[in-house]
N, C-alpha and C positions, 0 to 999 in steps of 0.2 A: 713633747718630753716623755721620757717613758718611766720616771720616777713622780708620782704626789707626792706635794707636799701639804701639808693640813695644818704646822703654825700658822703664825701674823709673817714670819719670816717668808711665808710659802711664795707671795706672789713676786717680792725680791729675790727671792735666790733664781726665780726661773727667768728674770730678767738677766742677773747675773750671767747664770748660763749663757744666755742669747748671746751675751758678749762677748762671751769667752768662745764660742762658739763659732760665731762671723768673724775673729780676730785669725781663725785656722785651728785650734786647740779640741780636741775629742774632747777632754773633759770630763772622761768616763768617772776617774777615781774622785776628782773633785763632787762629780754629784752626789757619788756615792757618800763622802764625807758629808757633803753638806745636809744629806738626807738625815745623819745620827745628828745634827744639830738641828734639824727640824724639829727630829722625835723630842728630843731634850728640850728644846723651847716647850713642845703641850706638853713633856710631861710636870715640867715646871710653869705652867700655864702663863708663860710672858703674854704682856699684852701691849707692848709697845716695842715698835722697830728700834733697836740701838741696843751693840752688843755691850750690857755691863762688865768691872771689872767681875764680878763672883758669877757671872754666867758663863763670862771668861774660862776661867779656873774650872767650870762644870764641864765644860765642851773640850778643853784641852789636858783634862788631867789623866793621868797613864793608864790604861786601860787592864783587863788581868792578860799576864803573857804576853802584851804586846812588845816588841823589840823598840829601843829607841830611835832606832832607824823609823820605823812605823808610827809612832808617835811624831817626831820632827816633820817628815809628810804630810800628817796631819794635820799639826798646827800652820805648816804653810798655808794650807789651803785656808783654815780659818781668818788667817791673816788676811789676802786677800781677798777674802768679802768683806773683812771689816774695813780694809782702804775702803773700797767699795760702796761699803754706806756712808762711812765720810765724806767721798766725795760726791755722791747724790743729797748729800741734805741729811742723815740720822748718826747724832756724834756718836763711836761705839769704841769700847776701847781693843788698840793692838795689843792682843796677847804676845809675851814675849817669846821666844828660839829660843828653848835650851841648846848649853852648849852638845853640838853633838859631833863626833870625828867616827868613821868608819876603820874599824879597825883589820879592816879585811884589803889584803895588799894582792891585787889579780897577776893572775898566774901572766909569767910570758916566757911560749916557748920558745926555745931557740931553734934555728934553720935545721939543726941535726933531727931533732924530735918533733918537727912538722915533716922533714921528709921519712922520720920511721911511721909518723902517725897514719899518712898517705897511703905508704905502703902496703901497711895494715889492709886498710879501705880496700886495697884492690885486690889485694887477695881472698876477701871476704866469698863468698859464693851465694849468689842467690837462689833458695831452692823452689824448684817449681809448683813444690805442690803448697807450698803454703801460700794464701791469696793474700794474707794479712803481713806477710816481713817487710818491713821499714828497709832492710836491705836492696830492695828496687830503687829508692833513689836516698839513700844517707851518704853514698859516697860523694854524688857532685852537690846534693844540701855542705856535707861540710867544706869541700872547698868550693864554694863560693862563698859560706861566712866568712874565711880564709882572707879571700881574693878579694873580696871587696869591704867588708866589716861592717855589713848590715845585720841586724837581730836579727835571732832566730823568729821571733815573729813576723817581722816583718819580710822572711825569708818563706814561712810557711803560709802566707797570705798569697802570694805571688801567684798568678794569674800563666798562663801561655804567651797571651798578649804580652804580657806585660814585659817579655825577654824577645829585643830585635838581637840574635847572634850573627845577622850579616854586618848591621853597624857596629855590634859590640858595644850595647849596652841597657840596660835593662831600668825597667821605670817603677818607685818604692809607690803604691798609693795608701797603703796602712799602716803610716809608720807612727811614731810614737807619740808625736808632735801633733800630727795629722795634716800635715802640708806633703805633697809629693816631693818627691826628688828623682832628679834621672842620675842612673850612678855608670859611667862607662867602665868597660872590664876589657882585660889584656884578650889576645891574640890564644893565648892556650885555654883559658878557658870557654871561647869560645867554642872551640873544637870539642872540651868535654861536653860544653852545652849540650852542642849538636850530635854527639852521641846519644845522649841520653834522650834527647828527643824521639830520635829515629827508632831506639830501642823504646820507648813511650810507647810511638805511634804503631807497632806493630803486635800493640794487646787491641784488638778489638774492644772489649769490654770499655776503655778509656775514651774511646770515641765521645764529644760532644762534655766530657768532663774539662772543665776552666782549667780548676788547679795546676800550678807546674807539678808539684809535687802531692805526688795522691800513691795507695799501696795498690798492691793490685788487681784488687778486687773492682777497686775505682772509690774506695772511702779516701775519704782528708786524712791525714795527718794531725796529731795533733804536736803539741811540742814536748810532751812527756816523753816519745818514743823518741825524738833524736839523742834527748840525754841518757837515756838506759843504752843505745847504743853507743855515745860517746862513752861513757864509762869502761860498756865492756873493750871497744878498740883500744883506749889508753891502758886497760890490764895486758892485751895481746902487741902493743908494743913496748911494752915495760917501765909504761911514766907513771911515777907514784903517785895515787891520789891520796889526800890525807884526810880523808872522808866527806859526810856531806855537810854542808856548807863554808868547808875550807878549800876545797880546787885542787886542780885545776876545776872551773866550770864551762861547760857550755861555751857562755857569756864571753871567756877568757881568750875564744878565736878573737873575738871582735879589738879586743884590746892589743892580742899581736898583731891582727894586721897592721892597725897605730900607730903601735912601736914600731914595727919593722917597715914603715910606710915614712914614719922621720928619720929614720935611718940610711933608709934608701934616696931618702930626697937629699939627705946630707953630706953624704957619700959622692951625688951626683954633682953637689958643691951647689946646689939651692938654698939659699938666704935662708934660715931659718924664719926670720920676721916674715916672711910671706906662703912658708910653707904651713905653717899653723892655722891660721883662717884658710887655707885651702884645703888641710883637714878637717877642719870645725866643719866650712859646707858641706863637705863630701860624703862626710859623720852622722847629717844632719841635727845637728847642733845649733840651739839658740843663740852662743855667743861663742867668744873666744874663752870665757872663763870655765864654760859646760867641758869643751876639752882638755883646758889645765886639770880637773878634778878628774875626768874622763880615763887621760893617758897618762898614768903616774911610771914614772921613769926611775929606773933603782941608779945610781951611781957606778955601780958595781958592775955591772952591764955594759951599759953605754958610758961611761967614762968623758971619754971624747966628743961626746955626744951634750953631754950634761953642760960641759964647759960651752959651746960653741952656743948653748940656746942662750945661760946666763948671759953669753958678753951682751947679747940682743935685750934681753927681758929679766933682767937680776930677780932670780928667786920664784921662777917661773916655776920652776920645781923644786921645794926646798930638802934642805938636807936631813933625809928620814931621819938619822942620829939624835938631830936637834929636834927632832919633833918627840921621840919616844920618849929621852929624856924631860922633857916639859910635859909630858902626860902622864907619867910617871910621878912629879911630883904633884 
């Protein structure tokens, strides 16, 4: 473990871990949570395993600054450890989920403005004398988030190995989950692949560096520099951004390709009932429900679209109108 823990809680919570851990789950944020519940059990010097109601309330209440998004995370994770101790033997109680709804609606572009945004990308110029521009590989980083709708983490993880472009397709090992997934990719971007490889392999410097994506000096990437460059390319093709933390983001590739991935399945007259779990895996995604909240669909948009999922799954996406109205009051 590479977090102590010094409560009564200490030697269960790293059991916990274990489990969460051989089940496939990193778990990182979870330790880290559960480490502020450690501190808070000594500094309240508990002396017995079993979360009380008012220990409850100590561990889950809002922190200063923290967003309710941040908080609801939070108390998930308390929740399960408290299942947790219940079901080993120490009664503790479930703190409750405040109601929480995200009021942040992701950006999706349309066909027009992923191909000005492309265009952008390739116009861009990379200059030689700086060793450090993100401009060596931000164009085929953003379309493959595009193309396939993996994180950008899990995009800047990615290994040489880890992209076969003669099968066409490339294998996730640090994804969010912490389970692998192999994702296949079309025929074109294979081709960009292997551009950019070739153009890779012809810095010396890069020799013997893993990373697909490194600058060119031969440092990593981190994931800061793809969004200071998504930013400035969406000003240079003229998509309004409506500052930070309203979008488009980053993040918002991943969601068109979703959207424009049921669209295309739908179009190609595939069942919607079976194209959805074939999103979810693809996604990698826990369940079928991680994508309903995952790929929220406007109406307004997909139209044709919206009807065709309900005959299948009534209210698989509900009617945004009806939800602002009820949050509203």
């Amino acid at each position: 473990m590479s977090r102590y823990f010094y409560s009564i809680y200490g030697p269960t919570i790293n059991d916990f871990l274990f489990l969460k851990r051989n089940l496939g789950f990193k778990y990182q944020t979870g330790e880290y949570e559960l480490g502020k519940l450690d501190k808070i059990a000594c500094q309240r010097d508990e002396g017995t395993i079993g979360i009380t109601k008012d220990f409850a309330d100590a561990v889950c209440s809002k922190q200063p600054n923290e967003s309710e998004k941040s908080q609801n995370n939070r108390i998930q994770i308390v929740r399960q450890f408290a299942f947790y101790l219940n079901d080993t033997g120490y009664p503790s109680c479930i703190p409750n989920l405040p109601r929480f709804k995200s009021a942040y609606t992701p950006y999706i572009f349309t066909k027009e403005e992923i191909t000005r945004f492309f265009s952008v990308c390739d116009q861009i110029k990379c200059s030689k004398r700086n060793p450090k521009t993100g401009m060596f590989f931000i164009p085929i980083l953003f379309r493959l988030l595009y193309a396939t709708g993996i994180r950008v983490g899990e995009a800047i993880s990615l290994s040489v190995r880890d992209v076969d472009v003669e099968n066409k397709y490339l294998k996730v090992r640090d994804s969010k989950n912490g389970k692998e997934r192999i994702i296949p990719f079309s025929e074109s971007l294979s081709i960009a692949l292997k551009d950019y490889l070739q153009y890779r392999s012809q810095r010396p410097v890069l020799n013997g560096i893993d990373h697909l994506f490194v600058l060119p000096a031969g440092s990593i990437s981190t994931s800061g520099l793809p969004y200071k460059w998504f930013r400035r390319i969406l000003f240079m093709a003229g998509i309004s951004h409506a500052g930070r933390g309203a979008g488009p983001r980053l993040h918002d590739l991943r969601h068109t390709f979703s959207v424009h991935s049921l669209v295309a399945m739908s179009e190609k007259g595939v069942d919607l009932y079976y194209s959805l779990p074939i999103l979810s895996t693809y996604l990698g995604h826990q369940s079928l429900a991680a994508t309903n909240q995952y790929v929220r669909l406007t109406s307004e948009m997909y139209p044709s679209l919206i009807e065709s999922v309900n005959k299948v799954c009534p209210q698989i996406f509900p009617d945004h109108n009806k939800i602002n109205c009820y949050e509203s009051d």
